[in-house]
Backbone as ProteinMPNN parsed JSONL, in Angstrom:
{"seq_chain_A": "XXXXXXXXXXXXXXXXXXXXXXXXXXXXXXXXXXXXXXXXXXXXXXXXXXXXXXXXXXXXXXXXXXXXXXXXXXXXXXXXXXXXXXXXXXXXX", "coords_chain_A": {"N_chain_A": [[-4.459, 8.403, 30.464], [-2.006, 7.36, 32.743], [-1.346, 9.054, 36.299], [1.247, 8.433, 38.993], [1.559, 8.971, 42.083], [5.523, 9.344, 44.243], [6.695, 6.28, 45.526], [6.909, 6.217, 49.051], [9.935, 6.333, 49.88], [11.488, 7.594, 52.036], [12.881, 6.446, 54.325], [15.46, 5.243, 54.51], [16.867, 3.657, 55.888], [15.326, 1.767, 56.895], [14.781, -1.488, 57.535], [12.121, -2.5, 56.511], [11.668, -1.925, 54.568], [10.363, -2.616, 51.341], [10.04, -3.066, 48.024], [7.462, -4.129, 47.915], [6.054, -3.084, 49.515], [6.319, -0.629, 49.209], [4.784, -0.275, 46.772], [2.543, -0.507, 47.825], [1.678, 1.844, 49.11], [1.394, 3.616, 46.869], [-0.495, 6.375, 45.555], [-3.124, 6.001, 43.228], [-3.659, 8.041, 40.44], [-6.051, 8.63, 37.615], [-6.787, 9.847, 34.247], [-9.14, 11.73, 32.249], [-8.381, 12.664, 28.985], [-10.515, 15.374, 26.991], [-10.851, 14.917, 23.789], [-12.735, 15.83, 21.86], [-11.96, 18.486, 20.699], [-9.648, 18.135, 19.19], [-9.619, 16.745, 16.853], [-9.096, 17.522, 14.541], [-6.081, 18.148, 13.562], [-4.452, 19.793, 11.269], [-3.182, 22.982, 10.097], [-4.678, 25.808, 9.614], [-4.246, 28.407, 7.855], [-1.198, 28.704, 5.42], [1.208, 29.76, 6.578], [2.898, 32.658, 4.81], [6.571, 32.891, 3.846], [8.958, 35.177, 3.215], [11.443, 35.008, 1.488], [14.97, 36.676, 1.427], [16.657, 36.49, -1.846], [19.222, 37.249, -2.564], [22.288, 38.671, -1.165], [22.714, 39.577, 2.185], [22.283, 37.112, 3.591], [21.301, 34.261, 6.578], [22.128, 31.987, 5.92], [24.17, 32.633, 3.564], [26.241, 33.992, 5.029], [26.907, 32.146, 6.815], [28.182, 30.242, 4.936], [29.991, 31.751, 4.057], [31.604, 32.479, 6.648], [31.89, 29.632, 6.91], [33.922, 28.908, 4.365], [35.962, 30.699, 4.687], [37.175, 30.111, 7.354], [38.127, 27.177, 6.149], [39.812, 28.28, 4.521], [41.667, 29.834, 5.896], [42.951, 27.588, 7.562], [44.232, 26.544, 5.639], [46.224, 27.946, 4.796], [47.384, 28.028, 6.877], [48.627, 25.306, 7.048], [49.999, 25.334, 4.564], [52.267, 27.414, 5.328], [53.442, 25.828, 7.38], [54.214, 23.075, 6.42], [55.963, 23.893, 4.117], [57.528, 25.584, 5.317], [58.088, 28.41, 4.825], [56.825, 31.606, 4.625], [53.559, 32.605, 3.554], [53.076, 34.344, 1.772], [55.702, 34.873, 0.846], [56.014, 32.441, 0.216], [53.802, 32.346, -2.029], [55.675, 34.426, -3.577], [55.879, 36.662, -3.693], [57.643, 37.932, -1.761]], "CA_chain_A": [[-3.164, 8.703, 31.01], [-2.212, 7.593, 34.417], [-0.138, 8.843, 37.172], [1.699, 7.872, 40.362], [2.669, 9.107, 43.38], [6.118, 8.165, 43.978], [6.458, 5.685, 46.427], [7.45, 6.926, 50.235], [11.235, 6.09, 49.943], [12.394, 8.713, 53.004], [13.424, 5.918, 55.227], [16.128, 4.346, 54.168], [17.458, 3.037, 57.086], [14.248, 0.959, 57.319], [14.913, -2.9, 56.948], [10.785, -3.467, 56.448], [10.71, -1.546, 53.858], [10.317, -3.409, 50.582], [9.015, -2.332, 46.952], [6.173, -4.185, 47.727], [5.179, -2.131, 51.035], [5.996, 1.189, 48.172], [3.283, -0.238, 45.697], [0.942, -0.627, 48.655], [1.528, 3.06, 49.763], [1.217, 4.475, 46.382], [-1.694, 6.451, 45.15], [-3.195, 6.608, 41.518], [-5.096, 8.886, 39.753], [-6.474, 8.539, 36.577], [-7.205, 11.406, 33.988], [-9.596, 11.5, 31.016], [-8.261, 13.488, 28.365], [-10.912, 15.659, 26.307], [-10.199, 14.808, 22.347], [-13.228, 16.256, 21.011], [-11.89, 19.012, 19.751], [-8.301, 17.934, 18.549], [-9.95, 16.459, 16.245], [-8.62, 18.653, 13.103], [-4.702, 18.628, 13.662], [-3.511, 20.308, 10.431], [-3.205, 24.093, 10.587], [-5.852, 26.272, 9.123], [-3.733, 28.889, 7.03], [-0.051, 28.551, 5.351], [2.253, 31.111, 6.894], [3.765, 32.882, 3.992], [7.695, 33.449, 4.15], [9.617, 36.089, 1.589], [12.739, 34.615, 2.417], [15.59, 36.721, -0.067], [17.425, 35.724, -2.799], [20.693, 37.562, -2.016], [22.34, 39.533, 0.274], [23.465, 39.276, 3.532], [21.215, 36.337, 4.139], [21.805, 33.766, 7.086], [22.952, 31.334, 4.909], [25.553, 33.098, 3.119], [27.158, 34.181, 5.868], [27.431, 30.825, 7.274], [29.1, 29.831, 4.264], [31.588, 32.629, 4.061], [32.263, 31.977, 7.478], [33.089, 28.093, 6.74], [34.781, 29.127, 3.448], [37.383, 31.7, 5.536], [37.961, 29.397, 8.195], [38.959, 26.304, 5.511], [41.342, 28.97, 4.034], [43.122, 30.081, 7.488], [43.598, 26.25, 8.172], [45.205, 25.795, 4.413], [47.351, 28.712, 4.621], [48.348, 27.925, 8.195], [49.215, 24.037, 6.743], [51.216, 25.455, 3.877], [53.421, 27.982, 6.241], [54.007, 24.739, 8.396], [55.33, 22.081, 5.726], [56.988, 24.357, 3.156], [58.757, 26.784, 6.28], [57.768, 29.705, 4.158], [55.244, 32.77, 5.173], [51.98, 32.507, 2.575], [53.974, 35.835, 1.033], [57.166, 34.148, 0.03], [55.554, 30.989, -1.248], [53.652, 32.973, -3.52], [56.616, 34.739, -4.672], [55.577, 38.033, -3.511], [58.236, 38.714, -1.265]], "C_chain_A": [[-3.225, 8.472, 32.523], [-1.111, 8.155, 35.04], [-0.221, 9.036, 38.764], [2.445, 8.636, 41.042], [3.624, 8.449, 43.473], [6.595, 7.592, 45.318], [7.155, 6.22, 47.896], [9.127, 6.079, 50.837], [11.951, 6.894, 50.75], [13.226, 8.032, 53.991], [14.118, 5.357, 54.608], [17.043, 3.591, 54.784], [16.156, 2.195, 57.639], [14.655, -0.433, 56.67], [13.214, -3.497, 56.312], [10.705, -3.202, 55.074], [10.908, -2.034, 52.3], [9.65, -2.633, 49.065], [7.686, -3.189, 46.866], [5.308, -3.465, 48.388], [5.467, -0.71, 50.172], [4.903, 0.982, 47.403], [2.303, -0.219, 46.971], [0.762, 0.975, 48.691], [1.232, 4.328, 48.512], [-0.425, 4.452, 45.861], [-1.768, 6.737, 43.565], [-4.151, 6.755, 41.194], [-5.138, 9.168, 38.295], [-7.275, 10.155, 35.674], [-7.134, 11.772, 32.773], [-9.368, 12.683, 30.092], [-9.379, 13.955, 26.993], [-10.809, 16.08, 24.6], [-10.983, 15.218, 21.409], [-12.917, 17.531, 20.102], [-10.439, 19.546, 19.306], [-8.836, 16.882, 17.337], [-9.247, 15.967, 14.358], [-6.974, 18.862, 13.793], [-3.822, 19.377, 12.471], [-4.045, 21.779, 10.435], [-4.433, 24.91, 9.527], [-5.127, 27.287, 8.001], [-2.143, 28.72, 7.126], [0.636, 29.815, 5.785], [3.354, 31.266, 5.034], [5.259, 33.695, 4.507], [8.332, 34.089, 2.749], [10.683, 35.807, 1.926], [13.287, 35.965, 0.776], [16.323, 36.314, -0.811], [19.175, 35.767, -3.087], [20.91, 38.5, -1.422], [23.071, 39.01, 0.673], [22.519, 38.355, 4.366], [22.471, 35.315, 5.411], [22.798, 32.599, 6.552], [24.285, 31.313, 4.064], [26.662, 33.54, 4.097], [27.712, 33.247, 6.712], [28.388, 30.201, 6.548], [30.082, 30.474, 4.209], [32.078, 32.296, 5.13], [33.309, 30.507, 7.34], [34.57, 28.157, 5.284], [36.193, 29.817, 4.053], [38.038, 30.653, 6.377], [38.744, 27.973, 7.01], [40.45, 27.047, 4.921], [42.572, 29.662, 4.965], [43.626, 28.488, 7.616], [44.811, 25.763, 6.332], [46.435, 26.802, 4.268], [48.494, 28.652, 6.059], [49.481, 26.597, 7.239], [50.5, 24.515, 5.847], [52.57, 26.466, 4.701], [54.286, 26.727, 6.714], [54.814, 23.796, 7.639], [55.926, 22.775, 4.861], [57.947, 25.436, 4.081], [58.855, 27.62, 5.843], [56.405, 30.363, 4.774], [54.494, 32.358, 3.557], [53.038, 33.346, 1.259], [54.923, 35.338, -0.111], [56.898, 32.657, -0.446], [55.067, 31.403, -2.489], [54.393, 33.863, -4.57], [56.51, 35.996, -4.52], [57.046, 38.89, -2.812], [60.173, 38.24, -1.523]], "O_chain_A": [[-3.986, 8.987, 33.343], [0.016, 7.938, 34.595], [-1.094, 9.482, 39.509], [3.609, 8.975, 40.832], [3.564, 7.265, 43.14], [6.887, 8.388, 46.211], [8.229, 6.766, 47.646], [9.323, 5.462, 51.884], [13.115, 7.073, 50.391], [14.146, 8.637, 54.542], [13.501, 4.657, 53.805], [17.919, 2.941, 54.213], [16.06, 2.016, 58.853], [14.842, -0.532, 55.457], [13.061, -4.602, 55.793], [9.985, -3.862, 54.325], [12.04, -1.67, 51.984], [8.839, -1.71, 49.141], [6.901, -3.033, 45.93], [4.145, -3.201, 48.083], [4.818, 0.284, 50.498], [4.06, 1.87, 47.275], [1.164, 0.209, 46.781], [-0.321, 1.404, 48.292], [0.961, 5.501, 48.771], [-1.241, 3.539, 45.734], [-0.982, 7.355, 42.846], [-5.221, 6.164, 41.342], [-4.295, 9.91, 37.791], [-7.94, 11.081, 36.137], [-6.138, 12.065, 32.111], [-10.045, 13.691, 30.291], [-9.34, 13.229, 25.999], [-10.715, 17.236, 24.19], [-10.583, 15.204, 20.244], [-13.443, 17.684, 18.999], [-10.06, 20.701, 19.115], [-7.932, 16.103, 17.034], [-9.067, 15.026, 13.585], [-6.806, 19.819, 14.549], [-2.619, 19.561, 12.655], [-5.229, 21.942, 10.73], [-4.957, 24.22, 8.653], [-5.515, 26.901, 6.898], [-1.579, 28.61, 8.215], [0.471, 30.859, 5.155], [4.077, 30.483, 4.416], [5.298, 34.688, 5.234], [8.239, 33.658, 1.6], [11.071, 36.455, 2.899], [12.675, 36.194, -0.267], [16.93, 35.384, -0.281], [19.995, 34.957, -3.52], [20.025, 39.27, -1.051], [23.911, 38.239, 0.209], [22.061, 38.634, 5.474], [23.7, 35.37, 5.417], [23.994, 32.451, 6.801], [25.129, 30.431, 3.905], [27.861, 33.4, 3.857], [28.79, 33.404, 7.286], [29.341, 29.646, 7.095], [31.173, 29.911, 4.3], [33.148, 31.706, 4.982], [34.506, 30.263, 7.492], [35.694, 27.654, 5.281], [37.319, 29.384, 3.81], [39.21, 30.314, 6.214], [39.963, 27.844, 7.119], [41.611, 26.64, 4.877], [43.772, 29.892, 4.816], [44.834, 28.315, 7.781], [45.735, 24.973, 6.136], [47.477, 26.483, 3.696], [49.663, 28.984, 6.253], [50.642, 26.784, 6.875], [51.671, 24.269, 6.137], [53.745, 26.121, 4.572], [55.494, 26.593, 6.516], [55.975, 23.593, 7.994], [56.921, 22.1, 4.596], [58.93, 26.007, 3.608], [59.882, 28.179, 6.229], [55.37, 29.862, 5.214], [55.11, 31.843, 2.624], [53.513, 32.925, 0.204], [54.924, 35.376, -1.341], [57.488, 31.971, -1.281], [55.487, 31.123, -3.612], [54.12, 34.081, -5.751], [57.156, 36.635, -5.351], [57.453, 40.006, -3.134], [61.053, 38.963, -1.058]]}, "name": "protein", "num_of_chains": 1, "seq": "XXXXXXXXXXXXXXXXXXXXXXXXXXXXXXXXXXXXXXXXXXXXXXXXXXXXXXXXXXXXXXXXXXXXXXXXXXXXXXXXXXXXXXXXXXXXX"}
């Protein structure tokens, strides 16, 4: 892996200054990474998860959420093109 200083760009009101006179001015330092003992990248024990099966899991509540909101946007729609409340479409009122 290498890396670079980055080149001394403070003058910029300098006409000399050129990106070849920045590669001259930069420095680089080199830097041997020790891989002996990454060797072994897969994990040593499986994490066990008890996820549950029902409930008030995250999941379900994500869906009820999206389920509610599709049914505010279909009961808004029908108010809007039939000019009836939800109520009096269904006959209730």
């Amino acid at each position: 892996m290498v890396f670079a200083d980055p080149p001394y760009l403070h003058s910029y009101g300098n006409p000399k200054l050129t990106v070849q006179s920045c590669l001259k001015n930069m420095k680089v330092i080199a830097i041997q990474i020790d891989t002996t003992n990454m060797t072994n990248l897969e994990p040593t024990t499986k994490p066990v998860v008890n996820r549950p099966k029902s409930g008030f899991t995250s999941y379900a509540e994500k869906l009820n959420g999206r389920a509610a909101m599709v049914g505010f946007v279909a009961i808004v729609a029908i108010e809007y093109f039939t000019g009836k409340g939800f109520l009096a479409w269904l006959g209730l009122v």
